[in-house]
ZALOTI-911422 format. One record per residue (C-alpha): residue number from 0; x, z, y; residue in one letter. Coordinates in Angstrom, 3 decimals, decimal comma. Layout:
<recs>
 nuza        X        Z        Y seti
  NUM        X        Z        Y    a
...
</recs>
This chain:
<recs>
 nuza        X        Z        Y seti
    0  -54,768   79,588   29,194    x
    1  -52,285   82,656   28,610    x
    2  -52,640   85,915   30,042    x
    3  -52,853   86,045   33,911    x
    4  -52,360   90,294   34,074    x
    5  -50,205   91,842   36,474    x
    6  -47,275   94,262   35,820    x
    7  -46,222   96,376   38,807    x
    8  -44,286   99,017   36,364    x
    9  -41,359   97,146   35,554    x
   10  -38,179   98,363   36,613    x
   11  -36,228   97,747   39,159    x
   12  -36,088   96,973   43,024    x
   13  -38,277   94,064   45,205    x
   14  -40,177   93,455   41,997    x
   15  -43,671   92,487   43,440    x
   16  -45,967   91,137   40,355    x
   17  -49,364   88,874   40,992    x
   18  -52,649   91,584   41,735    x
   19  -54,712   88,716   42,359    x
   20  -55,121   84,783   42,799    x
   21  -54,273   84,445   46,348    x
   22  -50,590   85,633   45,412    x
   23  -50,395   82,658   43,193    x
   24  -48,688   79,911   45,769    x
   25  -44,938   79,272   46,071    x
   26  -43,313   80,621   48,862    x
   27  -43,390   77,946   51,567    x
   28  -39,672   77,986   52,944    x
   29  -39,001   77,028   49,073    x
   30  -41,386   74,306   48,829    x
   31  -39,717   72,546   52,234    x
   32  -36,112   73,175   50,329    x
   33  -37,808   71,455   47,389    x
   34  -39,358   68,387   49,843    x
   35  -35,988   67,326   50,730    x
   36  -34,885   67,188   47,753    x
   37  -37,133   65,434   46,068    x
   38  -39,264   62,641   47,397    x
   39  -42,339   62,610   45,262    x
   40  -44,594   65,225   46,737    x
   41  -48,041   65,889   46,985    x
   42  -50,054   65,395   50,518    x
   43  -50,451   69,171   50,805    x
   44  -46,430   69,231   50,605    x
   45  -46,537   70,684   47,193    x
   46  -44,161   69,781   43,950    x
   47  -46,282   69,355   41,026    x
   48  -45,456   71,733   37,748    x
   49  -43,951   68,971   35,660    x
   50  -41,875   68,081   38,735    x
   51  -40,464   71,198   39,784    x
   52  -39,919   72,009   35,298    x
   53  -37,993   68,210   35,215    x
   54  -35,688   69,161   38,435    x
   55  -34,806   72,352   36,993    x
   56  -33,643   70,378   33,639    x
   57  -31,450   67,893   35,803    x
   58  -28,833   71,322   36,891    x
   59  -27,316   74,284   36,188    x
   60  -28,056   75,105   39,964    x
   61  -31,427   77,360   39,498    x
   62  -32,579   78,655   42,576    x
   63  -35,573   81,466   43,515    x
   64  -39,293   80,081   43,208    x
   65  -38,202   77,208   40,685    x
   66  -39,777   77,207   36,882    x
   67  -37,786   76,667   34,482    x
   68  -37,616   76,227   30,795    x
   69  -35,632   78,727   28,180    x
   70  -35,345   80,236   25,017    x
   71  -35,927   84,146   24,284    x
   72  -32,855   85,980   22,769    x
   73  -34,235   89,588   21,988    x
   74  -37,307   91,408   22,762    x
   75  -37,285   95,300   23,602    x
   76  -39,421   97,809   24,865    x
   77  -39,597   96,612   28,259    x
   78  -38,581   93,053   28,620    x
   79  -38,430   90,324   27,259    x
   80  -34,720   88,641   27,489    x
   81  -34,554   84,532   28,161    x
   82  -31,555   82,501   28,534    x
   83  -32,602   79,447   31,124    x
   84  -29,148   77,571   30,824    x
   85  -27,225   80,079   33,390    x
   86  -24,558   82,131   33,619    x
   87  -26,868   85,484   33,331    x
   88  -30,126   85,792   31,142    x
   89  -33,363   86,313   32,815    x
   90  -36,032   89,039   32,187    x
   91  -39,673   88,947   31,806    x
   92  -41,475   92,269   32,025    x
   93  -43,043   92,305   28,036    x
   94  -46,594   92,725   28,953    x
   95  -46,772   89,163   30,082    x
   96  -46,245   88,346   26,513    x
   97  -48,862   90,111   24,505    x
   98  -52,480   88,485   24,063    x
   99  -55,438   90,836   24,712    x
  100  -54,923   92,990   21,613    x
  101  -51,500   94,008   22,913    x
  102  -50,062   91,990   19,802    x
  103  -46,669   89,935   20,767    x
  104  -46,957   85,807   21,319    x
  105  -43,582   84,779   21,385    x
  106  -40,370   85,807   18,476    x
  107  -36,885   85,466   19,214    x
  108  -35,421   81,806   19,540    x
  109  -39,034   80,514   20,511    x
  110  -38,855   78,169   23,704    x
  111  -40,603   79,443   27,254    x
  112  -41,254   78,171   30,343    x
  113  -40,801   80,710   32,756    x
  114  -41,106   81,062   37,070    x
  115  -37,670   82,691   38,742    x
  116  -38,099   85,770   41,033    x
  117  -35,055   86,905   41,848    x
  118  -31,851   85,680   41,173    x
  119  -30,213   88,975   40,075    x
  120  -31,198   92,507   40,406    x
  121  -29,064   95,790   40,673    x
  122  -28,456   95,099   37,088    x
  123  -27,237   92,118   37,427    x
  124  -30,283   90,516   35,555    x
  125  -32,789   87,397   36,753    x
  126  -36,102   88,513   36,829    x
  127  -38,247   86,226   35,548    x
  128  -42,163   85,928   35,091    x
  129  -43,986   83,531   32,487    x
  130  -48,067   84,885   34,291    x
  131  -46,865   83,010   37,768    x
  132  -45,007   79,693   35,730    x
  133  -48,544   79,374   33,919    x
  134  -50,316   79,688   37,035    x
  135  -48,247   77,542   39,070    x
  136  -48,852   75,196   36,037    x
  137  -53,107   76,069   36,060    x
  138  -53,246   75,139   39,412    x
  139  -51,511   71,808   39,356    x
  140  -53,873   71,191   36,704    x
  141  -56,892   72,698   38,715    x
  142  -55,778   70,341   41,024    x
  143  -55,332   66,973   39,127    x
  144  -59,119   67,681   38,027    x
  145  -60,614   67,698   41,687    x
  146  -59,024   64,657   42,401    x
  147  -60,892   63,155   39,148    x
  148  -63,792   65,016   39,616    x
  149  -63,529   66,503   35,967    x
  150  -65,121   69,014   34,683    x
  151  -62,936   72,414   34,472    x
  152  -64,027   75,326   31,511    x
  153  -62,867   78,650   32,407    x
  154  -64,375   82,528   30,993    x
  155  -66,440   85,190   33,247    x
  156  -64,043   87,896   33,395    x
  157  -66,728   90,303   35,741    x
  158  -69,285   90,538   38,401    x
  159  -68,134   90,941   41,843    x
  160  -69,876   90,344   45,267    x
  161  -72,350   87,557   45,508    x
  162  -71,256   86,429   42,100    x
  163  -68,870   86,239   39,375    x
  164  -65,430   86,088   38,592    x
  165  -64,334   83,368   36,437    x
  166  -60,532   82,777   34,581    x
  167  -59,943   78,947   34,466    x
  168  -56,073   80,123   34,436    x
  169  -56,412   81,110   37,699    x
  170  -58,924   83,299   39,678    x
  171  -62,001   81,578   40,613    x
  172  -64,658   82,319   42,393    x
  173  -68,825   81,240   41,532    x
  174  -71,683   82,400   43,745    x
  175  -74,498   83,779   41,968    x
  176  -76,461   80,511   43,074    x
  177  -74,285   78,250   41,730    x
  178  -74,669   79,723   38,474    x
  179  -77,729   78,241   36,845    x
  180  -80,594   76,268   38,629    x
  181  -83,153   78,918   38,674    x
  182  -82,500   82,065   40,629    x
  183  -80,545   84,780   38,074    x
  184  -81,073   88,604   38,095    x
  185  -79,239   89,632   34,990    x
  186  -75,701   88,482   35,396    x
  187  -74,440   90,751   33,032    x
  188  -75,566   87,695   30,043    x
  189  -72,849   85,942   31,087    x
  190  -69,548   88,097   31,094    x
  191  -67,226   86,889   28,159    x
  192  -69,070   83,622   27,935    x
  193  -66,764   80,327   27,925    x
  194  -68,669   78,078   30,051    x
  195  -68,165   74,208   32,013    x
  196  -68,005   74,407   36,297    x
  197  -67,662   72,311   38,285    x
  198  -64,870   72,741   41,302    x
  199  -67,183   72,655   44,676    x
  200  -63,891   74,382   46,872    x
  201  -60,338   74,065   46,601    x
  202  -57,759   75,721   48,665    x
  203  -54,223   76,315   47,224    x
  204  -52,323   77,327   50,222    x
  205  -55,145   80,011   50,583    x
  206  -55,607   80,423   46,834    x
  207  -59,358   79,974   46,999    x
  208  -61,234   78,219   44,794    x
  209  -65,181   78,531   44,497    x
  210  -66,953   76,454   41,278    x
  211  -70,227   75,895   40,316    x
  212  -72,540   75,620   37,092    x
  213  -75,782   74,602   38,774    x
  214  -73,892   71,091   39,550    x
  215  -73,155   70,398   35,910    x
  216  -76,431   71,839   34,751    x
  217  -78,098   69,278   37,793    x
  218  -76,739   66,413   36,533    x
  219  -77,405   67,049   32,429    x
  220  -80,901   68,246   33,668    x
  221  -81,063   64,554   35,283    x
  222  -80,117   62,750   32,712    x
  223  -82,556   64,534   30,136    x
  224  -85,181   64,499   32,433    x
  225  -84,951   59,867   32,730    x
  226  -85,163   60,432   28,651    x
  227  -87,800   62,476   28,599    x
  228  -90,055   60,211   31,016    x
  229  -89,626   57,413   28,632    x
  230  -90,318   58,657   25,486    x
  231  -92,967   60,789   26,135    x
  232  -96,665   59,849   25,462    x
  233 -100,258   61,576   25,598    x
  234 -100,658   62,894   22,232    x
  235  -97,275   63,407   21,013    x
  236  -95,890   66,881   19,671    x
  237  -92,808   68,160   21,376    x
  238  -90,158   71,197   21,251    x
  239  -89,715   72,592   24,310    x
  240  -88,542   76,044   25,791    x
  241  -90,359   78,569   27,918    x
  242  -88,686   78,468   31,661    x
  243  -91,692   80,428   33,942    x
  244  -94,593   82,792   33,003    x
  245  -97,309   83,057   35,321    x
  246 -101,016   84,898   34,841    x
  247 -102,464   81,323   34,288    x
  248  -99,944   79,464   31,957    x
  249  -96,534   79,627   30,963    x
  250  -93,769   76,287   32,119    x
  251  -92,634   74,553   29,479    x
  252  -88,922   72,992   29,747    x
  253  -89,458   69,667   27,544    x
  254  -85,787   68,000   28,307    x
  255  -85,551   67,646   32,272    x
  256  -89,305   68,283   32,922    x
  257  -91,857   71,056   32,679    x
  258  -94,911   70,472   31,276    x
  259  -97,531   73,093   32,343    x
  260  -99,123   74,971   29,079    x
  261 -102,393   76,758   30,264    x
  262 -103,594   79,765   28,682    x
  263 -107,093   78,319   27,950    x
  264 -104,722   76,093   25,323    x
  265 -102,135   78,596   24,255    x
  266 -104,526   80,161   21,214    x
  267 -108,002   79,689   19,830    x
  268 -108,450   83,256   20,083    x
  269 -108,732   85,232   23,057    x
  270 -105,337   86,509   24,784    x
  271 -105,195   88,485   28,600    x
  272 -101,859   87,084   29,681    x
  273  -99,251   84,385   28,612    x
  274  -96,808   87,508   28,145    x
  275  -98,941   88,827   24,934    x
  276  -97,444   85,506   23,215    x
  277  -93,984   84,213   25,290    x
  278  -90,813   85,583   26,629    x
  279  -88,335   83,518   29,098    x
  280  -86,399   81,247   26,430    x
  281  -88,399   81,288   23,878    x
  282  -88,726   77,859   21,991    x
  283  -91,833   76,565   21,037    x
  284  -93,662   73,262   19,778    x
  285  -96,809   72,025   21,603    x
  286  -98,513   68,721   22,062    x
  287  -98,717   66,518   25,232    x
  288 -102,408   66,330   26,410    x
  289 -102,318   64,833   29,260    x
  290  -99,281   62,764   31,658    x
  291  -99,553   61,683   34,425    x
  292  -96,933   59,299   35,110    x
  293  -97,258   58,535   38,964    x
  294  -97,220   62,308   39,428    x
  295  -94,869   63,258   36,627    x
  296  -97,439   66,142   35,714    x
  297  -97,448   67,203   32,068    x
  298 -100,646   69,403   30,261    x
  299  -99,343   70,601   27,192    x
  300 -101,633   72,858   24,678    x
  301 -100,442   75,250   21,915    x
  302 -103,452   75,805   19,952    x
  303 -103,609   71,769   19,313    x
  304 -100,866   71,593   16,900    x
  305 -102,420   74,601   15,047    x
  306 -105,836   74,449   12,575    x
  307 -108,844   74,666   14,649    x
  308 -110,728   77,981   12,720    x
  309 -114,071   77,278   13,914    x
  310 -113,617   74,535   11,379    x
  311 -113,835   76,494    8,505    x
  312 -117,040   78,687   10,007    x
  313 -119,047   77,462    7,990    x
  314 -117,808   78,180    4,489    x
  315 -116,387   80,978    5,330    x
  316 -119,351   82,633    7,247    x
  317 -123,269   82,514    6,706    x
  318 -126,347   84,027    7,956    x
  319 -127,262   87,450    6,587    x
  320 -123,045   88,350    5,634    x
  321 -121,994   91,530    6,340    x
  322 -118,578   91,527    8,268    x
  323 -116,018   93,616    9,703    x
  324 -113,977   92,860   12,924    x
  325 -112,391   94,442   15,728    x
  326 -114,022   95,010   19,553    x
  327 -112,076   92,529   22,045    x
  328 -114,335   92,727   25,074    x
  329 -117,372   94,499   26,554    x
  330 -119,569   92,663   28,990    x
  331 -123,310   93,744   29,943    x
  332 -124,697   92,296   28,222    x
  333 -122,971   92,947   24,700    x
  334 -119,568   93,093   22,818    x
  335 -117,613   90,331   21,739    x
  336 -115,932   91,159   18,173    x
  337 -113,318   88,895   17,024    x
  338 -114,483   88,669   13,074    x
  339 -110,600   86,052   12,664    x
  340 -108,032   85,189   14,823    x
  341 -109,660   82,498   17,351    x
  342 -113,241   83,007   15,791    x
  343 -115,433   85,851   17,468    x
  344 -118,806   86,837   17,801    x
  345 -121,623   88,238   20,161    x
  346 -123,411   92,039   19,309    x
  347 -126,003   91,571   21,912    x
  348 -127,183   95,138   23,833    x
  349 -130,426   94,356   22,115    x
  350 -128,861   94,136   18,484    x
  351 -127,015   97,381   18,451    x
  352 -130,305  100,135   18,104    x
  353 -133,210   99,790   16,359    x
  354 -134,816  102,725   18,289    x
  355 -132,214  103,776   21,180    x
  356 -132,160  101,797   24,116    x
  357 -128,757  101,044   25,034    x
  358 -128,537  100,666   28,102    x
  359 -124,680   99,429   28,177    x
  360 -122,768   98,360   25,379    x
  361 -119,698  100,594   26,185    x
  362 -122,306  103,565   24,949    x
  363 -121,924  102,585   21,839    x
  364 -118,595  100,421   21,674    x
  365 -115,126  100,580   23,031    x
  366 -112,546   97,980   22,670    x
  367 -110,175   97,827   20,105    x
  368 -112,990   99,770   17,919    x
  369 -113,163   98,286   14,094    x
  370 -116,830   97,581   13,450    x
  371 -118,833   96,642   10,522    x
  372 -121,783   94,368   11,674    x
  373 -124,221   91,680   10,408    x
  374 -124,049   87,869   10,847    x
  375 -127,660   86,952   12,098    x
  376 -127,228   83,237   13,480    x
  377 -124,310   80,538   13,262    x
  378 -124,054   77,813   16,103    x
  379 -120,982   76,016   15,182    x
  380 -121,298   72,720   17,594    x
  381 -121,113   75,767   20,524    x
  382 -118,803   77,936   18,691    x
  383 -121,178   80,722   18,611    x
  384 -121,889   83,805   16,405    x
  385 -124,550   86,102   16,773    x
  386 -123,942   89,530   15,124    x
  387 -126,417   92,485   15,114    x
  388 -125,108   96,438   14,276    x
  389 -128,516   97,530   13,617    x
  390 -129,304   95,134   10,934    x
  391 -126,991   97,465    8,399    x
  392 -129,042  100,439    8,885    x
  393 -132,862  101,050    7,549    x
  394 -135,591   99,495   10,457    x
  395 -137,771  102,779   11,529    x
  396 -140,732   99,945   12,333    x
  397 -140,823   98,985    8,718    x
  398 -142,132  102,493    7,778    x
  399 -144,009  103,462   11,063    x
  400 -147,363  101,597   10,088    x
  401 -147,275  103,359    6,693    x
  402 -146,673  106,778    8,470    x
  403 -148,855  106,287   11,507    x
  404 -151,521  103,287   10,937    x
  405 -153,800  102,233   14,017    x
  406 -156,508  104,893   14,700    x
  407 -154,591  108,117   13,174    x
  408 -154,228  111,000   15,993    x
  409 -150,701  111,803   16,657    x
  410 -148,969  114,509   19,332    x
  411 -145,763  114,232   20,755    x
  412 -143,872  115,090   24,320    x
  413 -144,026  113,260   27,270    x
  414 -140,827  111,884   27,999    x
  415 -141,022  109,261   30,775    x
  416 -143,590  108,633   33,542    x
  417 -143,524  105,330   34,877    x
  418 -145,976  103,195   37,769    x
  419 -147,564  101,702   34,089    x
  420 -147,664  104,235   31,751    x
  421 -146,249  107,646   29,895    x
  422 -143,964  107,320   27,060    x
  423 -144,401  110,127   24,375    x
  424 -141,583  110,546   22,003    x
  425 -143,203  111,060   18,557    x
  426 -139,973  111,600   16,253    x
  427 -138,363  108,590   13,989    x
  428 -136,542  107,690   17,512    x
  429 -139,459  106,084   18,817    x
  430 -141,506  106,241   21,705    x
  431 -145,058  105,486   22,187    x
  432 -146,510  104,046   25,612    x
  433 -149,785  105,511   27,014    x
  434 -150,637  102,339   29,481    x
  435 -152,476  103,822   32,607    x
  436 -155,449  101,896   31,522    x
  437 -155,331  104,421   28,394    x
  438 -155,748  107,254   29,986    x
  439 -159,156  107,593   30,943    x
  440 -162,413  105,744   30,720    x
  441 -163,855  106,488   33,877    x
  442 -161,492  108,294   36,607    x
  443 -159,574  106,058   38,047    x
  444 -156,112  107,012   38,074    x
  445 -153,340  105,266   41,116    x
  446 -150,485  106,595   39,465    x
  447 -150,012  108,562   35,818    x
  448 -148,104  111,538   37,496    x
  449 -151,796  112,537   38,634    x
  450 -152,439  113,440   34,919    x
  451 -149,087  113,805   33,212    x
  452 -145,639  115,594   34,204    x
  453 -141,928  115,154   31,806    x
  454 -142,474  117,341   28,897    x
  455 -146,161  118,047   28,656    x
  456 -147,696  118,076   24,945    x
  457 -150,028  115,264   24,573    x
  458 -152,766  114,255   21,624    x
  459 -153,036  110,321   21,591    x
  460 -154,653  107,908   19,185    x
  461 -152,410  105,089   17,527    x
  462 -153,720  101,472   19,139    x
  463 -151,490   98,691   17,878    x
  464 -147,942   98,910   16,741    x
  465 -145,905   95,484   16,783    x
  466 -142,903   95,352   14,971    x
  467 -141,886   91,625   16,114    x
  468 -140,966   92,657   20,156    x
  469 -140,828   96,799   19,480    x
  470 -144,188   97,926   20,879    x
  471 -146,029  101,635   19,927    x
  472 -149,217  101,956   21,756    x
  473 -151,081  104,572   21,981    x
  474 -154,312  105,748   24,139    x
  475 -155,852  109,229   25,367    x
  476 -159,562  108,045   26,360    x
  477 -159,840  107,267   22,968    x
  478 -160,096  110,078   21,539    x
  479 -163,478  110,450   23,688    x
  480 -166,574  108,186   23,230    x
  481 -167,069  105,161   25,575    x
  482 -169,568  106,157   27,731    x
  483 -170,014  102,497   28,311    x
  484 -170,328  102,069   24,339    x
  485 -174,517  101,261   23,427    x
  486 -175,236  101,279   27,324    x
  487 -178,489   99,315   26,839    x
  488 -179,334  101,502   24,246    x
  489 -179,530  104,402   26,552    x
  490 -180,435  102,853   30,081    x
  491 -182,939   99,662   30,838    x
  492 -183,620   97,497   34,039    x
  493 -186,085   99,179   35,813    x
  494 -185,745  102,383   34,241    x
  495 -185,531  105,507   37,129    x
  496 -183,440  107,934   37,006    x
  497 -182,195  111,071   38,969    x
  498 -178,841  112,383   39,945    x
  499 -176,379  113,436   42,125    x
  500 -174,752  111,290   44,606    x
  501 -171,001  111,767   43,799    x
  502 -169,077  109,422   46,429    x
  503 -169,862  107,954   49,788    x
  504 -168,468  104,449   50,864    x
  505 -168,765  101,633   53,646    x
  506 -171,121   99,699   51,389    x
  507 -173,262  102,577   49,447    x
  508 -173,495  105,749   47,206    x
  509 -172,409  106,598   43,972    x
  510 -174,731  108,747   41,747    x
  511 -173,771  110,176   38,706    x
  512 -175,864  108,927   36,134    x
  513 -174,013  111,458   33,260    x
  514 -170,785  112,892   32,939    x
  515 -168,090  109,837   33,495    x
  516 -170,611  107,291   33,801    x
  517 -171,929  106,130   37,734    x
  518 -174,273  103,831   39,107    x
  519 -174,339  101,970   42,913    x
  520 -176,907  102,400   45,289    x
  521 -175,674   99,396   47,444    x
  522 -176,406   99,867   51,244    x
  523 -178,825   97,080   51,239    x
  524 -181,229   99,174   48,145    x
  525 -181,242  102,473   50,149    x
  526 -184,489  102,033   52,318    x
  527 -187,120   99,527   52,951    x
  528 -185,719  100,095   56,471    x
  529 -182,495   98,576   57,789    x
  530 -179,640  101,059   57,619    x
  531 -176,363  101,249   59,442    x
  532 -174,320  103,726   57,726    x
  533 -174,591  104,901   54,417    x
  534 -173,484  108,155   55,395    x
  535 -176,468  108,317   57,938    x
  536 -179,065  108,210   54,749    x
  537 -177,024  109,865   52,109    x
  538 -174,296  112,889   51,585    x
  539 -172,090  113,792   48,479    x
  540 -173,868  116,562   46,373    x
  541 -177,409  115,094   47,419    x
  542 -179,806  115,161   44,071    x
  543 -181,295  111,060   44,574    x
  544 -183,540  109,126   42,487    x
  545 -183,583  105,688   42,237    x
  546 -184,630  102,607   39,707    x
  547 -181,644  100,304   37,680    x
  548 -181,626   96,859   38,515    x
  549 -178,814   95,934   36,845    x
  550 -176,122   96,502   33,678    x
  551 -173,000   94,883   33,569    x
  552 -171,033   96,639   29,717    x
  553 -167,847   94,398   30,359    x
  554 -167,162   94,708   34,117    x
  555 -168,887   98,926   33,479    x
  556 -170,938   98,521   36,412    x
  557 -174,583   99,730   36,568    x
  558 -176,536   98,401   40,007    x
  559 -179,303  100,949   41,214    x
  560 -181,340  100,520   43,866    x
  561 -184,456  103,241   46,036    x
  562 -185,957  100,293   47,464    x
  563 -187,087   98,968   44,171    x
  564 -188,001  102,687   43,068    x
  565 -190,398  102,518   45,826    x
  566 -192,119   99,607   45,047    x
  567 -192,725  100,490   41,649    x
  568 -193,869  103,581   42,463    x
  569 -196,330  101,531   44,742    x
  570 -197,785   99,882   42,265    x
  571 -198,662  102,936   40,083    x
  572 -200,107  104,752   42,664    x
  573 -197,915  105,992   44,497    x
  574 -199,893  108,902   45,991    x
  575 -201,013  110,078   42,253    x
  576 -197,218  110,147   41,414    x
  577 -196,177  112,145   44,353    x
  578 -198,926  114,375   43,338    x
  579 -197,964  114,967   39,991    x
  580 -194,423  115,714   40,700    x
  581 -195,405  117,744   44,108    x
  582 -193,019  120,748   43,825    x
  583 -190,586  118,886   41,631    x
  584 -188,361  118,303   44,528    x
  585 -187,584  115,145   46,884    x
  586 -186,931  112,362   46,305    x
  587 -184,118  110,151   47,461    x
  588 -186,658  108,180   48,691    x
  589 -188,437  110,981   50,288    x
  590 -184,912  112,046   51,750    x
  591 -184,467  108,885   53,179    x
  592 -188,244  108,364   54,430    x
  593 -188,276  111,757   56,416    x
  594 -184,636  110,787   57,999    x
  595 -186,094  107,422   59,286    x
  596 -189,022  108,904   60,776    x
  597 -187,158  111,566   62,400    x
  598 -184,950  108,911   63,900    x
  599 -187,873  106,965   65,468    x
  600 -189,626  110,035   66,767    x
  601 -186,518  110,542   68,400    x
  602 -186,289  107,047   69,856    x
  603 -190,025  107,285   71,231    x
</recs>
């Protein structure tokens, strides 16, 4: 098409040049002059281009609003001078002849077709215009290819409202959704682009004409989509172009159709969103997993066309290989370092401290962190690697027998009390437990914040250390002898003996056989009489005597009983005994004999 610009600077009077497309018709009083002379019009009442250019050919006769054909004599500043076969030459204004680098199309003696103005100006020239011939000429054309339903080409010349403004010789209009079948933000793409519409509107008398892309694009779209759906098979490998990203996936145009490419299949390795990898448009090849032909739904997978590395684990990796990789993800429970692209590996919370315990992986890792680390275990039918951090440094329970073996005293600070136990830390970045069972041999202790507070120095004897689950034990009592150690040695059945009565309960006494060692006077072996309560008979700080009838080393329980103290001081005379030891004090039995006859004095 040749250049459509206006020129409202040339000279002279009633010169009126195109500003835009709806300027473009013939005058209608002209067109009905033209209708009766000719008889071949079109329905709208319009003479075609070629009709109106043979008609002006047939006479000398030219008349205002006809196109005619001529020859240019001279070119000037200004104008442009024609000769069209009448008695004056014509002039076109010379803008209408230069092409968009203001370089001249036409030399003197080259043939024009040209639209007549005015017949003759204060001159006494023609003005002439070759812009409105080739338009009249662009929309007969325009015309001829609605009536065939062709397809028109034209160039986006700028945005305007709703849409774009498109130069198919004429001004046309195309509404932003007409221009592609997908919603479009960035119109900007298309200015200067020579692209294919399709006329949708046509108006000449109003010059309006509206076209659209999306049609054209429609039908292709169609006709690639009935190929695609015949050719395409579960396994095959495919180009195709990226259409949609979404968090899950990315749309994959294959010809017609979009196949859906999840994420899960877009990389062996690990990747946050589809956008780390695509972009709109780019192309890509991927293989058909799965199509479903009723539904016409398409699974497509990246990674498939690519090696599988998990493959190769096993020559490339083995157990005991030290490694480097970079931190991907932190979970609770460890971090997950990616050792190769789509091969990672597991540093387990347990794995990353021989002697701290971490307590959340992000104290000691951060992603994107490059870490050196051990391989400690290979599972390659679950695509699993376990990696340990502490492995590469030197094991403080290796050495800790050698430095502390079982039975050496060591000291250290308290530096946890727990319901169980007290940890003492005791240097090397361990900590020793003191179990509450530790902690004494006789006292029984509820809780070990009785004994212990946070920070107190502590002396402690080494009991077992096992290196297999992490475990430093250590005990307090120990450092004092069991008082239950050689009990038979020291006490017999039957023997009496005399102390203080340390604890009153429901069911008896406690006396105080030596320091941390007691013996039960159960409320049955307090009298030959029946008693009701213990504390009736007996009080705490009461000096007793009474005869063991029982020794129990494993459960520590000693069973000691008056009632079988009296007996057997029956049988050796009792009466000679009390006289020996007259002035020695009373007896528990004594006690408990004066009591009970006081109380049944006082029931008489």
């Amino acid at each position: 098409m040749t250049n459509t610009q206006t020129n409202e600077s040339a000279k002279g009077p009633n010169n009126k040049w195109l500003s835009d497309f709806a300027d473009v018709t013939v005058d209608e009083a002209q067109l009905q002059q033209l209708d009766k002379d000719d008889k071949k019009q079109d329905s709208d009442g319009e003479l075609s281009f070629q009709e109106i250019f043979e008609t002006s050919q047939g006479t000398n006769a030219v008349k205002e609003g006809e196109v005619v054909n001529g020859a240019v004599i001279s070119i000037n500043d200004d104008y442009v001078t024609v000769d069209i076969g009448y008695k004056m030459e014509g002039l076109v204004p010379i803008d209408e002849f230069k092409d968009m680098d203001g370089k001249m199309s036409v030399q003197p003696g080259d043939h024009v077709v040209v639209y007549l103005e005015k017949m003759e100006n204060e001159y006494g020239s023609m003005i002439l215009s070759r812009n409105k011939a080739e338009i009249i000429k662009a929309w007969d054309s325009i015309a001829e290819a609605c009536e065939r339903d062709e397809v028109i080409s034209g160039v986006v010349t700028k945005k305007v409202k709703g849409g774009l403004e498109v130069d198919i010789g004429v001004k046309a209009f195309l509404p932003g959704s007409q221009i592609d079948i997908r919603p479009v933000r960035n119109l900007d793409k298309y200015l200067g682009k020579k692209l294919n519409f399709k006329v949708i509107k046509f108006n000449k008398k109003r010059g309006n004409i509206v076209l659209s892309r999306k049609a054209l694009l429609l039908k292709e779209r169609e006709k690639l989509r009935e190929e695609t759906l015949e050719q395409l098979q579960e396994g095959m490998v495919v180009q195709g172009v990226v259409k949609n990203i979404t968090d899950y996936g990315a749309f994959i145009d294959l010809g017609g159709m979009d196949g859906l490419l999840h994420i899960t299949d877009m990389s062996w390795g690990r990747i946050k969103h589809p956008s780390e990898l695509f972009q709109v448009g780019d192309e890509v090849t991927v293989k058909v997993l799965k199509y479903d032909k009723e539904k016409e739904r398409v699974s497509l997978g990246l990674k498939q066309v690519q090696d599988n590395p998990w493959d190769k684990v096993p020559e490339r990796y083995h157990v005991g290989d030290k490694v480097s990789g970079k931190v991907v993800s932190i979970k609770d429970y460890g971090a997950f370092v990616e050792l190769e692209d789509g091969v990672e590996g597991l540093i387990h919370v347990s794995e990353m401290s021989w002697t701290n315990k971490v307590k959340h992986p992000s104290k000691v890792l951060n992603p994107g962190d490059s870490v050196e680390c051990q391989v400690l275990d290979i599972d390659t039918k679950n695509r699993r690697i376990s990696l340990g951090l502490k492995q590469l440094e030197s094991n403080p329970w290796d050495l800790l027998e050698q430095k502390f073996p079982i039975g050496s005293t060591v000291e250290g600070e308290v530096k946890n009390v727990t319901d169980f136990g007290v940890f003492v830390d005791i240097g090397e970045g361990i900590d020793g437990l003191i179990h509450i069972s530790d902690l004494s041999w006789t006292k029984k202790v509820n809780h070990p914040s009785e004994v212990f507070n946070k920070a107190d120095k502590v002396r402690a004897i080494v009991l077992s250390i096992d290196k297999e689950t992490e475990k430093f034990s250590l005990g307090i009592k120990q450092l004092e002898r069991d008082p239950w150690e050689n009990i038979r040695t020291r006490y017999k059945i039957g023997q009496a003996i005399e102390g203080k009565i340390t604890k009153i309960a429901d069911f008896g006494a406690f006396v105080e056989l030596e320091e941390g060692l007691e013996g039960l006077v159960h409320i049955s072996e307090l009298s030959n009489d029946q008693v009701e309560r213990v504390a009736d008979v007996a009080k705490i700080g009461d000096s007793a005597k009474a005869e063991i009838i029982s020794i129990d080393a494993r459960e520590r329980k000693i069973g000691l009983s008056v009632k079988a103290l009296l007996k057997s001081e029956e049988r050796a005379n009792i009466e000679q005994y009390a006289g020996n030891k007259k002035g020695a004090g009373n007896t528990l039995g004594d006690l408990l004999g004066s009591k009970l006859k006081g109380m049944k004095n006082d029931k008489e």
